[in-house]
C-alpha positions as CSV (number, residue, x, y, z in Angstrom):
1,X,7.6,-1.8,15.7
2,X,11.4,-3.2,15.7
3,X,10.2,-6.4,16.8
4,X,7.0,-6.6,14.1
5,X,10.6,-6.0,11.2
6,X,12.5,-8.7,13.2
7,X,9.6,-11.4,12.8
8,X,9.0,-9.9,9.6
9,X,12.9,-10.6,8.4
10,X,12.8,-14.2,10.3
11,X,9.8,-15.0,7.6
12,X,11.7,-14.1,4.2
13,X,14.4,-16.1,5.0
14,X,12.4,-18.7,5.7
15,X,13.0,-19.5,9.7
16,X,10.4,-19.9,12.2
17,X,9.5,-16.7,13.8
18,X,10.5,-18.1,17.8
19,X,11.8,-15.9,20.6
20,X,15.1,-16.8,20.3
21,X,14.8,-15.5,16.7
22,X,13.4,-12.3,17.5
23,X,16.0,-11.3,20.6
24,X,18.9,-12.4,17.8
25,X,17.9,-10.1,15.4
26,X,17.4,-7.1,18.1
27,X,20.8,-7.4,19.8
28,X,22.2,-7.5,16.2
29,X,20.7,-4.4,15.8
30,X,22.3,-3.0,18.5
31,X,18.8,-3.1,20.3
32,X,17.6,-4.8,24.0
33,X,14.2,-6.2,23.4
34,X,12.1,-6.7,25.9
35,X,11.1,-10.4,26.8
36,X,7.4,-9.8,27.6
37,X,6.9,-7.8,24.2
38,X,9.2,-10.5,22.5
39,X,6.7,-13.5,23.9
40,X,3.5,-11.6,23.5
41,X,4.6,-11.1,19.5
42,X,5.8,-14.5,18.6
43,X,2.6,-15.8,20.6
44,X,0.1,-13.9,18.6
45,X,2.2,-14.7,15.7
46,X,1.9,-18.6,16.2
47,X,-2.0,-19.0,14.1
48,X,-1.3,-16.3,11.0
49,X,0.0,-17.1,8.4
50,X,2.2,-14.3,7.4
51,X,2.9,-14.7,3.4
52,X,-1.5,-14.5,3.4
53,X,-1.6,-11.4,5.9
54,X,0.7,-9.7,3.3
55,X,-0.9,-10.3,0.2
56,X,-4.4,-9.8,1.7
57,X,-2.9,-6.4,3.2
58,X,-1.9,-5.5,0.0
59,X,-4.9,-6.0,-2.2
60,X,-7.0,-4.3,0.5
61,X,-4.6,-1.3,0.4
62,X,-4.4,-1.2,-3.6
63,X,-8.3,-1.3,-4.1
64,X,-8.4,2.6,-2.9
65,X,-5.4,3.4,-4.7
66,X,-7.2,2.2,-8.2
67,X,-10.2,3.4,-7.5
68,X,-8.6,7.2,-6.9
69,X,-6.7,6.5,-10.6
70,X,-10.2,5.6,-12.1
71,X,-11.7,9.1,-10.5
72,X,-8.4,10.5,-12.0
73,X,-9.2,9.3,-15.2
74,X,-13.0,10.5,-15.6
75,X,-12.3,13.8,-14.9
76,X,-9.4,13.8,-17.1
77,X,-12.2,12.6,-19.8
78,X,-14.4,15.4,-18.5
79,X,-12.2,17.8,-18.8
80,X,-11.6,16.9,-22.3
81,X,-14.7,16.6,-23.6
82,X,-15.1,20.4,-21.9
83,X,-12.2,21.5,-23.9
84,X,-13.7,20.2,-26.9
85,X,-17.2,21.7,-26.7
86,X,-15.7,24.9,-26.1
87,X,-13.8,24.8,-29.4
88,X,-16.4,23.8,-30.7
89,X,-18.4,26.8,-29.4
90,X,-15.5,28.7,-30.2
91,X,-15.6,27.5,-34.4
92,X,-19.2,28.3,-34.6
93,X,-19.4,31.5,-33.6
94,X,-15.9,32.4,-36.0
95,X,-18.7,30.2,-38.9
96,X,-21.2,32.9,-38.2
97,X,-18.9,36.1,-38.8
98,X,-17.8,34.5,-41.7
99,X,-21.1,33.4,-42.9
């Protein structure tokens, strides 16, 4: 996961995500990184585009999170209009003591 945050950090500021990049960034860290894991990452790295594997992360991982506030929000209306028929319940039969 360390070295996913170090190619991650080499892409905000703007630098290519290489090897010599990623094994930087670990030993700053206080970390030894492993050169197979460190080759196998920056290789499957080399054809995505990360700024477009964000954003289309994140609109896939906000469409559940609006949909539960829309389920929130109907049964918050629900709920309401429960409240109000039983005061309305409630008003008539007070109507019919009072005739």
């Amino acid at each position: 996961m360390e070295l996913i945050y170090a190619a991650l950090l080499l892409n905000s500021v703007g630098k290519k995500v290489d090897e010599a990049g990623v094994k930087k960034i670990m030993e700053a860290a206080g970390e030894k990184a492993d050169a197979g894991q460190v080759k196998a990452l920056v290789s499957s790295l080399a054809d995505v585009n990360i700024e477009e594997a964000i954003a289309q992360a994140a609109v896939v991982s906000a469409a559940p999170v609006a949909a539960a506030g829309e389920a929130a929000e109907a049964k918050e209306e629900k709920d309401e209009k429960k409240e109000e028929a039983k005061a309305e319940e409630a008003a008539a039969g007070l109507s019919s003591l009072f005739g």
